[in-house]
Steps between C-alpha positions, in 0.01 A plus 500: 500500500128637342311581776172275562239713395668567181567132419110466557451761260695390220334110574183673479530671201661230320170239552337834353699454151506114494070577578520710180689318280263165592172713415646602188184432202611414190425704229206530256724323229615215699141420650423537114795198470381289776070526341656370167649175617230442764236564230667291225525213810161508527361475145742248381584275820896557445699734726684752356817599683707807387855545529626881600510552120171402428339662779697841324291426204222452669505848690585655137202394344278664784701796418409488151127392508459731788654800288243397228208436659560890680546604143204383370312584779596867538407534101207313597404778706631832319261331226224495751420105331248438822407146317811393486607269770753661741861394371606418893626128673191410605377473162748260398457182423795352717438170441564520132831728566672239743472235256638683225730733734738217661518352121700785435708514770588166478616619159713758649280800353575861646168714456704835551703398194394676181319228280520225732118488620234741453189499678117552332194471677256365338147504710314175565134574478418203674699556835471896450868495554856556266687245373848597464639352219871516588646481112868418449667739266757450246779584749349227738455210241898590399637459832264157640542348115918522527451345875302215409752450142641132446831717447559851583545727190822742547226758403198579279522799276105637396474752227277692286595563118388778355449619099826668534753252623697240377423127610641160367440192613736243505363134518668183616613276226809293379703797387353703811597344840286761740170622457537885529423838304633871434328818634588860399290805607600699223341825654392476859287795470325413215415128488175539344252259560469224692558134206523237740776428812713182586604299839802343482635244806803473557682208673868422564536233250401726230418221325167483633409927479148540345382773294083604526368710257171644533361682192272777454228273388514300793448771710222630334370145556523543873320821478249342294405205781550815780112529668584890439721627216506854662800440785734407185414762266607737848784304603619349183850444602453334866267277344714408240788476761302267725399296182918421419565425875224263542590285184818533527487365878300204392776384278663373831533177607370481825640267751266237630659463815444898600102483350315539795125573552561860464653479213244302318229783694616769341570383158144389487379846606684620251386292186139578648596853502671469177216627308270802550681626854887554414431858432390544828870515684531855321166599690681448826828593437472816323144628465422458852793752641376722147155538502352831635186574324164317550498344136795285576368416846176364330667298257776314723174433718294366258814241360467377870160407502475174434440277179199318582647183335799479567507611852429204724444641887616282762292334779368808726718562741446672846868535701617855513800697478700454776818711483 
């Protein structure tokens, strides 16, 4: 038998843990979680609830933005840009980033996935605060487009066909029963240059498979209606990558009973966005973790700046960060 004293002990020192455990805080990301569904409450009268999965999301994309806005801000500084507003939370425009944050985790978006979301700021003169445009990448529109699919494709192949290889397309007709092609790279280290690219969907009845070409022409056509031709002449092939995925993707039938109003959100950010901003995903995603001289600092700044007609502020808005 213990004696007494050291029952009392043990007793005592147990209330001690349970005491810690209770005062546990949660952390930075999930008060980050729990601002985004009370803010998006409160602008739009509907509650938003998050599952465990959602609120995972949720605490990756305040992983992300936070790693972006220290980014900017530390390059901010080293540049010694003293008129530049300070790239921190509370000169965020939180509002705006609820609304457009629990779109895409409704849609299942991962922010720590390569080319799922990238995040710009873009300042807003009028409430002296950054908009964070939270812009869904090719990977991203992929993975929510095949969700929200009438019928699951067994897979979607996207390519880029260069001077140097062999492509044939094969369309459906009477003597052809499936719509399909033939792809060779003749010599994979010397494809030459870039002639168009392809998506092709594949489904189990093959019957159905679809074939997407995209020529060179057609590219140069989205570079054309681009606000800033100078993001595609740098990053030709991502751009024309991201061009193949995103018409290829719309070539799905989307099921109406999985639209929801994030679904029908996003796609009509992104036929805003369509023209004059799709170049800016390669701002974030590689130019931001590139740049080291001032030059490059200046000009990522001044694409943030905003267009004076196209960028509508919001209502002014006084809540601060909380988190």
């Amino acid at each position: 038998m213990l004696p007494t004293a050291y029952c009392l002990t043990l007793k005592k020192r147990k209330r001690m843990e349970n005491k810690q455990v209770a005062t546990v805080e949660p952390s930075q990301s999930e008060r980050f979680t729990n601002m985004l569904m009370k803010e998006f409450s409160g602008t739009t009268g509907d509650m938003a609830v998050f599952n465990d999965n959602k609120k995972r999301l949720g605490q990756h994309l305040f992983i992300k933005a936070d790693s972006v806005l220290k980014e900017l801000e530390k390059k901010r500084l080293a540049s010694n840009k003293t008129t530049v507003a300070e790239y921190t939370w509370k000169n965020v425009n939180l509002s705006k980033m609820s609304l457009d944050a629990v779109h895409r985790i409704e849609l299942g978006l991962d922010p720590l996935i390569d080319n799922h979301i990238s995040i710009i700021p873009y300042f807003n003169s009028k409430l002296k605060k950054y908009d964070l445009d939270l812009r869904i990448g090719y990977a991203g529109k992929d993975y929510y487009k095949r969700k929200m699919a009438y019928e699951t494709p067994e897979d979607i192949i996207y390519e880029l066909v260069y001077s140097n290889d062999s492509f044939v397309v094969f369309k459906k007709d009477k003597e052809n029963k499936v719509e399909s092609y033939e792809f060779k790279i003749k010599d994979p280290f010397d494809r030459g240059n870039i002639i168009g690219g392809f998506g092709y969907i594949r489904y189990n009845d093959e019957s159905k498979n679809k074939l997407v070409t995209v020529s060179e022409a057609d590219f140069k056509k989205s570079e054309s209606e681009a606000k800033s031709a100078a993001f595609w002449g740098k990053y030709p092939r991502e751009m024309r990558y991201k061009t193949i995925v995103n018409r290829t993707t719309d070539k799905l039938m989307i099921d109406p009973v999985k639209v929801n109003e994030s679904y029908f959100n996003v796609e009509e950010q992104d036929k805003q966005e369509a023209v004059g901003f799709e170049e800016n995903e390669q701002i974030t995603e590689v130019s931001f973790e590139d740049m080291g001289d001032t030059e490059q600092v200046k000009q990522v700044e001044d694409q943030m700046q905003p267009d004076p007609i196209k960028d509508k502020p919001e209502p002014q808005q006084t809540r601060k960060a909380s988190f």
